[in-house]
Kinemage of the C-alpha trace (Angstrom):
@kinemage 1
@onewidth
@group {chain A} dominant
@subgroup {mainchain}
@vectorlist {calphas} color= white
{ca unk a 1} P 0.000 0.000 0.000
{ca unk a 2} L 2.940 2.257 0.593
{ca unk a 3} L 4.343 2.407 -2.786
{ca unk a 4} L 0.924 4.529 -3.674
{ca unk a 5} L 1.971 7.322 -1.053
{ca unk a 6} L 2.927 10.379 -2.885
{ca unk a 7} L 5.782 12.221 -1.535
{ca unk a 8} L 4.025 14.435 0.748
{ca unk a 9} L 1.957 11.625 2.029
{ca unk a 10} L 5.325 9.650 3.181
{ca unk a 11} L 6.808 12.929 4.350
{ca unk a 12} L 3.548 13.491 6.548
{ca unk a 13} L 4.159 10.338 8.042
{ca unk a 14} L 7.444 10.638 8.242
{ca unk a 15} L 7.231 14.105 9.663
{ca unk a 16} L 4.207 12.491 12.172
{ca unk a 17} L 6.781 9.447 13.663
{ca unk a 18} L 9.531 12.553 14.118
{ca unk a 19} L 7.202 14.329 16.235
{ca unk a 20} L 6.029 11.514 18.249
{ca unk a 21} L 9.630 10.737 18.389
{ca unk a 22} L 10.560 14.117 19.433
{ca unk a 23} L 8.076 14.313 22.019
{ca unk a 24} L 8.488 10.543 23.266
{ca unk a 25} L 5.540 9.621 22.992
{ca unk a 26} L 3.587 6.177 24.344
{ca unk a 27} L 2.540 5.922 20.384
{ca unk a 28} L 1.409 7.475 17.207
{ca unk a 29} L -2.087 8.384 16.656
{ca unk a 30} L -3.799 10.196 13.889
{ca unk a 31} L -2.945 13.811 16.000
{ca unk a 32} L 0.266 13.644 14.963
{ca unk a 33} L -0.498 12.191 11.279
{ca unk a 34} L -2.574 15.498 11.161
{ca unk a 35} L 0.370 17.497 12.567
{ca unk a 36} L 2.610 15.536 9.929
{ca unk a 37} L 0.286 16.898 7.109
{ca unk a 38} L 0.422 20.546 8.541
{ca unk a 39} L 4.371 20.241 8.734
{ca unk a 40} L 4.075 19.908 4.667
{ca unk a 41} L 4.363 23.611 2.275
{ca unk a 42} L 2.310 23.817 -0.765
{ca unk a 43} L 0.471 20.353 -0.321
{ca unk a 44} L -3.097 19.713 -1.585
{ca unk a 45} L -4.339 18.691 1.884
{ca unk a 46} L -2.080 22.085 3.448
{ca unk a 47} L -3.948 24.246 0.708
{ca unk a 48} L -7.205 21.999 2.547
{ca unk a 49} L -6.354 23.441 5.755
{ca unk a 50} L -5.446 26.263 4.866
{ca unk a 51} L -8.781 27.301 2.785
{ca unk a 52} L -10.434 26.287 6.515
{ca unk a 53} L -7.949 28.539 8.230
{ca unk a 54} L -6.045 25.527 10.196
{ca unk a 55} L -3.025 25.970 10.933
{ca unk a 56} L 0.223 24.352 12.762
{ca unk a 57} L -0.600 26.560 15.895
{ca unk a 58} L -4.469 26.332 16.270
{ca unk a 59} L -4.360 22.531 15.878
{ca unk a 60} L -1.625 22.012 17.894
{ca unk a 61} L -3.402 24.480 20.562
{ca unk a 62} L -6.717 22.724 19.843
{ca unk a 63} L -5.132 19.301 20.646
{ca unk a 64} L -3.198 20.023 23.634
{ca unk a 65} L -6.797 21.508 24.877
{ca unk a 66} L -8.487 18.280 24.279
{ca unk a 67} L -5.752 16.244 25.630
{ca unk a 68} L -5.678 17.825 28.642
{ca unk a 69} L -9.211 17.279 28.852
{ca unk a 70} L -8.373 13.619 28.526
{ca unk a 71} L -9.326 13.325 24.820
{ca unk a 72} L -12.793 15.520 25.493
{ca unk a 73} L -13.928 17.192 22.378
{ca unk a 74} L -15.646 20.485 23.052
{ca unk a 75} L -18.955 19.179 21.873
{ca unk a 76} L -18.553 16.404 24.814
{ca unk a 77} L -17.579 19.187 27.429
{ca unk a 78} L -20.380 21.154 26.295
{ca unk a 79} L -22.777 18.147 26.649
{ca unk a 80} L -21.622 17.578 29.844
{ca unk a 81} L -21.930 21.580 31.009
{ca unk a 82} L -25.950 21.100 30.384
{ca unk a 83} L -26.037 18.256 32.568
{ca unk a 84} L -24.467 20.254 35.197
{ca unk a 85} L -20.994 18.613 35.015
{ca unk a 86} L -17.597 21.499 34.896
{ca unk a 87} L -15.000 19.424 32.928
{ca unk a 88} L -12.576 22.392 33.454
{ca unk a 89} L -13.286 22.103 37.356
{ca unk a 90} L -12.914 18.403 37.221
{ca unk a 91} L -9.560 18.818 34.972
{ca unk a 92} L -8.108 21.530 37.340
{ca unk a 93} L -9.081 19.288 40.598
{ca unk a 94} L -7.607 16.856 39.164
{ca unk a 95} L -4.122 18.582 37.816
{ca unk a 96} L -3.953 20.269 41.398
{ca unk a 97} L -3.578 16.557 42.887
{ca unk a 98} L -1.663 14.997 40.435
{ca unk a 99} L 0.366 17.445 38.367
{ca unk a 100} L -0.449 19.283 34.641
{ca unk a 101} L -1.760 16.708 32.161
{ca unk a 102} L -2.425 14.390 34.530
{ca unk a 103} L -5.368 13.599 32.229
{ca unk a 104} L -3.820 13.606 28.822
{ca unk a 105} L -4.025 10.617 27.102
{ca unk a 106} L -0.411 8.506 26.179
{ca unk a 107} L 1.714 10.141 28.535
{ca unk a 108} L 5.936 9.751 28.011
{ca unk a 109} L 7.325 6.304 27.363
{ca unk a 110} L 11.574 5.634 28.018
{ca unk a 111} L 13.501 5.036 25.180
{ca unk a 112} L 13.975 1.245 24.729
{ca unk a 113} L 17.721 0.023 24.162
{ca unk a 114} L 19.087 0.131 20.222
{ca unk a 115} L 20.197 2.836 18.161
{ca unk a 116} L 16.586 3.925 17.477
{ca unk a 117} L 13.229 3.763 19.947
{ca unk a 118} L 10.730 3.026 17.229
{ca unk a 119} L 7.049 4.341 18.287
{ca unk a 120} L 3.990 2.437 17.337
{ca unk a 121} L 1.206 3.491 15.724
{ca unk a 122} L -2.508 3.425 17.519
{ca unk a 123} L -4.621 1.451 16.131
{ca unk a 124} L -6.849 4.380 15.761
{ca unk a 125} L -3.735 5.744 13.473
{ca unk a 126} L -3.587 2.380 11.681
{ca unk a 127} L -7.428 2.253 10.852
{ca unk a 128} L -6.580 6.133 9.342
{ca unk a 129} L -3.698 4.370 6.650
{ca unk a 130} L -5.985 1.828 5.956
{ca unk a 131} L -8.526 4.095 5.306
{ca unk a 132} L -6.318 6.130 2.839
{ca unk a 133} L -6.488 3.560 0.786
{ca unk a 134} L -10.505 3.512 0.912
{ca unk a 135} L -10.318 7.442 0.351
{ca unk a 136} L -8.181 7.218 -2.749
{ca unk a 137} L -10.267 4.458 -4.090
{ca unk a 138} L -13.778 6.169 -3.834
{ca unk a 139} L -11.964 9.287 -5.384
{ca unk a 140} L -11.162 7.406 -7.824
{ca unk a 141} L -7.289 8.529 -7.822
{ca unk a 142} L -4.465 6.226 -8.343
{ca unk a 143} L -2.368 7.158 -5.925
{ca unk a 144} L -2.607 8.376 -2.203
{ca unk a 145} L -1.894 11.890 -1.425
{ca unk a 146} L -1.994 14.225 2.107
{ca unk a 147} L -5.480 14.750 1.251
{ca unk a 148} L -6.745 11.169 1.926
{ca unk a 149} L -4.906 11.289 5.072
{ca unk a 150} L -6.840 14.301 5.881
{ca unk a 151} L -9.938 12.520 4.922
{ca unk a 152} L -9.062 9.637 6.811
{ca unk a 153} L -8.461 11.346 9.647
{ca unk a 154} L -12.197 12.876 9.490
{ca unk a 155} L -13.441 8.957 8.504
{ca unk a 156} L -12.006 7.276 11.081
{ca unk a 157} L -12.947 9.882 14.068
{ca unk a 158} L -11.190 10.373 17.257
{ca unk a 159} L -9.631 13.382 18.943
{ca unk a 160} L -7.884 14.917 16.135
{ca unk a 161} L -11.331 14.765 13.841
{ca unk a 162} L -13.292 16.624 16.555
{ca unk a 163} L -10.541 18.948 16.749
{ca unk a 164} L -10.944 19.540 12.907
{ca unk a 165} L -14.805 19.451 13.062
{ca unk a 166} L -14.498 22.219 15.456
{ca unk a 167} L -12.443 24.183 13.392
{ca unk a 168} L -14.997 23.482 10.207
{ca unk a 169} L -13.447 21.129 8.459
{ca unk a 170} L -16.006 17.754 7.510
{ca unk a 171} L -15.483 14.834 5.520
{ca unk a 172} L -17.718 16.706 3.304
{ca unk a 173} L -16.425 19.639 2.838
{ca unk a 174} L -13.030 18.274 2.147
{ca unk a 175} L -14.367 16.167 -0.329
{ca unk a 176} L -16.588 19.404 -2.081
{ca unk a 177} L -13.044 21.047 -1.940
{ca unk a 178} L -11.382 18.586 -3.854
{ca unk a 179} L -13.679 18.078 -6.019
{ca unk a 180} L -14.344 21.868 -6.965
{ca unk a 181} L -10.231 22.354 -6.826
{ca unk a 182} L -10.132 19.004 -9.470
């Protein structure tokens, strides 16, 4: 499946395991495969976000919000306001105790012994470069860019599609996108 990965798909993968890497992370989920497409200039799924006014700074701001809200999207912590629940009460309580990001999601993993600590991919992340695949397919393209990883991302669901829901970018409108920019 790899040998259909354009170049700026593999370097948004590439550029996702460096950041996880960087950050030592427990693994790679499809956060960082987002972060790995925003790290890409002049890329049809960076002219994506960029048409939606994403960029590196608001999603990475975005995430770290959600993470520290233990994966919350703000549709769920708005849910749970009108039933009289204060995630941001709850989340501060809880860092107080037990330290900032006590409820992020992953946490830091030691580097293992061997020239390189490889990180593994979520499955979450794994289900997204399957679902590339699926994406290129019903496009009917013949090879997979940044953009089905973008649309993947949105498919599959998960922190990092809420976080790009929020921000207004849907399946759909990627796809209208696309097809208007085809």
């Amino acid at each position: 499946m790899f040998e259909r990965f354009t170049k700026a798909a593999r370097m948004a993968v590439r550029d996702a395991v460096y950041l996880a890497e960087q950050e030592q992370v427990a693994a790679i989920g499809p956060e960082y495969l987002l972060l790995g497409i925003l790290n890409q200039d002049g890329t049809t799924g960076t002219a994506v976000l960029a048409h939606h006014a994403v960029t590196t700074a608001s999603a990475t701001a975005a995430l770290a919000g959600a993470g520290r809200r233990g994966g919350l999207s703000d549709a769920d912590t708005a849910a749970l306001g009108e039933l009289g629940i204060d995630v941001d009460a709850i989340v501060a309580a809880v860092e107080q105790t037990h330290g900032a990001g006590a409820l992020a999601a992953g946490g830091k993993r030691p580097r293992s012994f061997g020239p390189r600590w490889r990180v593994p991919f979520t499955p979450a992340a794994k289900r997204v470069l399957e679902q590339c695949l699926r994406e290129a397919l019903d496009r009917g393209d013949k090879t997979i860019g940044d953009e089905h990883l973008l649309l993947a991302i949105l498919a599959v669901g998960g922190t990092a599609a809420d976080v790009l829901t929020a921000m207004g970018v849907t399946h759909q409108g990627v796809r209208a996108y696309l097809a208007r920019a085809s």
